[in-house]
Biotite code that builds the C-alpha atoms (Angstrom):
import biotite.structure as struc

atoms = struc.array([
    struc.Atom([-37.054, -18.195, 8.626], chain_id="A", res_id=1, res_name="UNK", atom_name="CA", element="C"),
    struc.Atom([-38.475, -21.244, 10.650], chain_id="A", res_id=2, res_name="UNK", atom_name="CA", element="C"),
    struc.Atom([-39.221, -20.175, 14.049], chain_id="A", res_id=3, res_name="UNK", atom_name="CA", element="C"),
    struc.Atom([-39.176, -23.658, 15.732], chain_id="A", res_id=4, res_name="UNK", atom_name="CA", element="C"),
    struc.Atom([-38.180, -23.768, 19.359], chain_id="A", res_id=5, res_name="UNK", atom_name="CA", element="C"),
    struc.Atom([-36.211, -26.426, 21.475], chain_id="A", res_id=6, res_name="UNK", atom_name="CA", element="C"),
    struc.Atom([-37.696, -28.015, 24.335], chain_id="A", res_id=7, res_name="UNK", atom_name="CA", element="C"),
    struc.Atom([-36.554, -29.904, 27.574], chain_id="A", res_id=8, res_name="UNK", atom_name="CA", element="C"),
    struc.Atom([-37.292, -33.496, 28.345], chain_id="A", res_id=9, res_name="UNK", atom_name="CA", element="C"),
    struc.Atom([-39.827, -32.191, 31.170], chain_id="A", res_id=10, res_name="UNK", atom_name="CA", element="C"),
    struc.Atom([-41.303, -30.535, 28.540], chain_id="A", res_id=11, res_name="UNK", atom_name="CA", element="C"),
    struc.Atom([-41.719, -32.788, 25.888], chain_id="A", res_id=12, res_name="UNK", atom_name="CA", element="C"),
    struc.Atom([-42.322, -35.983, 28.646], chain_id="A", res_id=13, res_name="UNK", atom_name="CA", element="C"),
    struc.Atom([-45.584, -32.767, 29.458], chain_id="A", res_id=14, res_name="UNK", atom_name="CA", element="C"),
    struc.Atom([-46.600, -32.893, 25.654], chain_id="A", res_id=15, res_name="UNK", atom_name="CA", element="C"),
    struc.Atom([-46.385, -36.444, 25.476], chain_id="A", res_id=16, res_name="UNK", atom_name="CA", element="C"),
    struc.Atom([-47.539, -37.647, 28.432], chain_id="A", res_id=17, res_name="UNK", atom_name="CA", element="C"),
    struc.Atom([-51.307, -37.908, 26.315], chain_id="A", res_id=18, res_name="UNK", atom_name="CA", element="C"),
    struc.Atom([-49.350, -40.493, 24.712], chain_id="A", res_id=19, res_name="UNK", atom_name="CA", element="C"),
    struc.Atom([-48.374, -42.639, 27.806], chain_id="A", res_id=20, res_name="UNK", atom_name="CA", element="C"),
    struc.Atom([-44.774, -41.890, 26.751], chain_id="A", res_id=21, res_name="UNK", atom_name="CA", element="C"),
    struc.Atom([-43.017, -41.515, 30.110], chain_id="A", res_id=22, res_name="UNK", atom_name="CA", element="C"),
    struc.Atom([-39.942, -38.872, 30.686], chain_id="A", res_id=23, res_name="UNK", atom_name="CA", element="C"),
    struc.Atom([-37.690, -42.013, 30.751], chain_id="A", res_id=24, res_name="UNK", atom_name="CA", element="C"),
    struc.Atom([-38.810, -43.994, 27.800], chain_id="A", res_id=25, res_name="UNK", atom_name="CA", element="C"),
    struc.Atom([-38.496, -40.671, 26.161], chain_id="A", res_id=26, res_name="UNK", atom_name="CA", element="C"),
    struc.Atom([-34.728, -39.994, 27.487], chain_id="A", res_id=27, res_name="UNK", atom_name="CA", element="C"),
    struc.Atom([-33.842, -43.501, 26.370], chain_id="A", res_id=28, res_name="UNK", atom_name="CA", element="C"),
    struc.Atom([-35.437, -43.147, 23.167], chain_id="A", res_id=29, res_name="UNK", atom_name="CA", element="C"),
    struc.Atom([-33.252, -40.439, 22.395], chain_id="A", res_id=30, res_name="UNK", atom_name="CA", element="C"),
    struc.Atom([-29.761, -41.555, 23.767], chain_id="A", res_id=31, res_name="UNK", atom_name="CA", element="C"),
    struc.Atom([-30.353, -44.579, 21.451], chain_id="A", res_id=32, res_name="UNK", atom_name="CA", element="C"),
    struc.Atom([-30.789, -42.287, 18.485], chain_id="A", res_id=33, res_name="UNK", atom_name="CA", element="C"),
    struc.Atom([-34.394, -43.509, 18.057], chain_id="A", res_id=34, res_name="UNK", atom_name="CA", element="C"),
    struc.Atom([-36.001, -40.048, 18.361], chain_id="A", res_id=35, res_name="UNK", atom_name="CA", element="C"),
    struc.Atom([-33.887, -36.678, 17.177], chain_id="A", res_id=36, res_name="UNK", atom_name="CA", element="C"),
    struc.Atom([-32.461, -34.369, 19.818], chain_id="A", res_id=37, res_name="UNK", atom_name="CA", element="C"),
    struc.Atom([-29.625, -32.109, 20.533], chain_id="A", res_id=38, res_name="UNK", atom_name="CA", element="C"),
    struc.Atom([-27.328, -32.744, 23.450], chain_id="A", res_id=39, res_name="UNK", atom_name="CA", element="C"),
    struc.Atom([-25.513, -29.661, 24.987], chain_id="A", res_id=40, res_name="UNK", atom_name="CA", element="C"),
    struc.Atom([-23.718, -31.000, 27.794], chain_id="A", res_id=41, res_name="UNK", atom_name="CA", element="C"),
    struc.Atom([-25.545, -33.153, 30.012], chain_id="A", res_id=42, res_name="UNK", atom_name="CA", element="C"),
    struc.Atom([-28.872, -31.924, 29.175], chain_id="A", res_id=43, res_name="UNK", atom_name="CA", element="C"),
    struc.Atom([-31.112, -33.433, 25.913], chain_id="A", res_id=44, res_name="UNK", atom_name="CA", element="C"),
    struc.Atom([-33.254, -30.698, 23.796], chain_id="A", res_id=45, res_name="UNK", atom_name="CA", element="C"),
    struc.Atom([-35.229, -31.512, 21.393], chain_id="A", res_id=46, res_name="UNK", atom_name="CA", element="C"),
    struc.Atom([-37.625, -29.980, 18.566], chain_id="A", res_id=47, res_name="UNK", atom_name="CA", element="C"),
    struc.Atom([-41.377, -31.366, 19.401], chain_id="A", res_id=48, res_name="UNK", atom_name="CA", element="C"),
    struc.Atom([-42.775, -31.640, 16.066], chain_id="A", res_id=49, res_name="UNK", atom_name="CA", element="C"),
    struc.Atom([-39.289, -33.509, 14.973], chain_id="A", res_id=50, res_name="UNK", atom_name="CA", element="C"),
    struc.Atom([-40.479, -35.912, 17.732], chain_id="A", res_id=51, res_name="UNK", atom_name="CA", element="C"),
    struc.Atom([-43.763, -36.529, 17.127], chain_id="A", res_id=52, res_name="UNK", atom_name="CA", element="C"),
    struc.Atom([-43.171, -36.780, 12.950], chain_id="A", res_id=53, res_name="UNK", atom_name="CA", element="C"),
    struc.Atom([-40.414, -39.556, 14.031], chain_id="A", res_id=54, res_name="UNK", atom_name="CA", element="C"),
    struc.Atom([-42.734, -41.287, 16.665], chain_id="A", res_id=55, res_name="UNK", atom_name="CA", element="C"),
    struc.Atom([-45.469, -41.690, 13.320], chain_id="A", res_id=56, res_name="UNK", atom_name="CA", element="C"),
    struc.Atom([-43.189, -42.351, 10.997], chain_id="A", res_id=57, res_name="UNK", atom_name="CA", element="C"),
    struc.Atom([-42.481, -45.401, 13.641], chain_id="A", res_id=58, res_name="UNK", atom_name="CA", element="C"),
    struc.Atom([-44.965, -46.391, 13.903], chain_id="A", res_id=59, res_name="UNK", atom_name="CA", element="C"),
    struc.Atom([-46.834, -46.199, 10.561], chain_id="A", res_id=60, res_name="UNK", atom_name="CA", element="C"),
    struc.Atom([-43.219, -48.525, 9.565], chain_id="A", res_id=61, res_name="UNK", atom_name="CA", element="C"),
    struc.Atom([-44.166, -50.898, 12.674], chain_id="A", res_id=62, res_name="UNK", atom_name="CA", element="C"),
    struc.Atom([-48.091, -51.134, 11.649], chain_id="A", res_id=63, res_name="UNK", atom_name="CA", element="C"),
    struc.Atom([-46.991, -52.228, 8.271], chain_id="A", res_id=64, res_name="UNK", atom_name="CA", element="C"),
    struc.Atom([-44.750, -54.759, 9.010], chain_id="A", res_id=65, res_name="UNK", atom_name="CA", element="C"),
    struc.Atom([-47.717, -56.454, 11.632], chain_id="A", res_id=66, res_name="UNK", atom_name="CA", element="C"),
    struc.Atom([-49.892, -56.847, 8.702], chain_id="A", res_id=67, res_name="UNK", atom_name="CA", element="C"),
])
């Protein structure tokens, strides 16, 4: 069984904060369906390695198409 753990935004705006992703690029990112999370009522979650595979995959997609 995969033990992989949901996060909050606060948390994953903390893990990618290295990145210079803010907390509100983040939440937009994700209400537009750009980046994977769950929504349980108001409140996003969201898997962190899910993120950060999407955020490459983006961006290896967007280096190849500046070439």
């Amino acid at each position: 069984m995969n033990d992989q753990r949901l996060c909050t935004l606060r948390d994953l705006g903390k893990r990618f904060r290295r990145f210079g992703l803010s907390m509100g690029w983040l939440r937009a990112e994700a209400e537009a369906g750009r980046i994977p999370c769950c929504k349980v009522g108001r409140r996003l979650l969201f898997n962190p390695e899910a993120v950060e595979r999407a955020l490459a995959e983006r961006a290896a997609r967007e280096g190849a198409t500046d070439e």
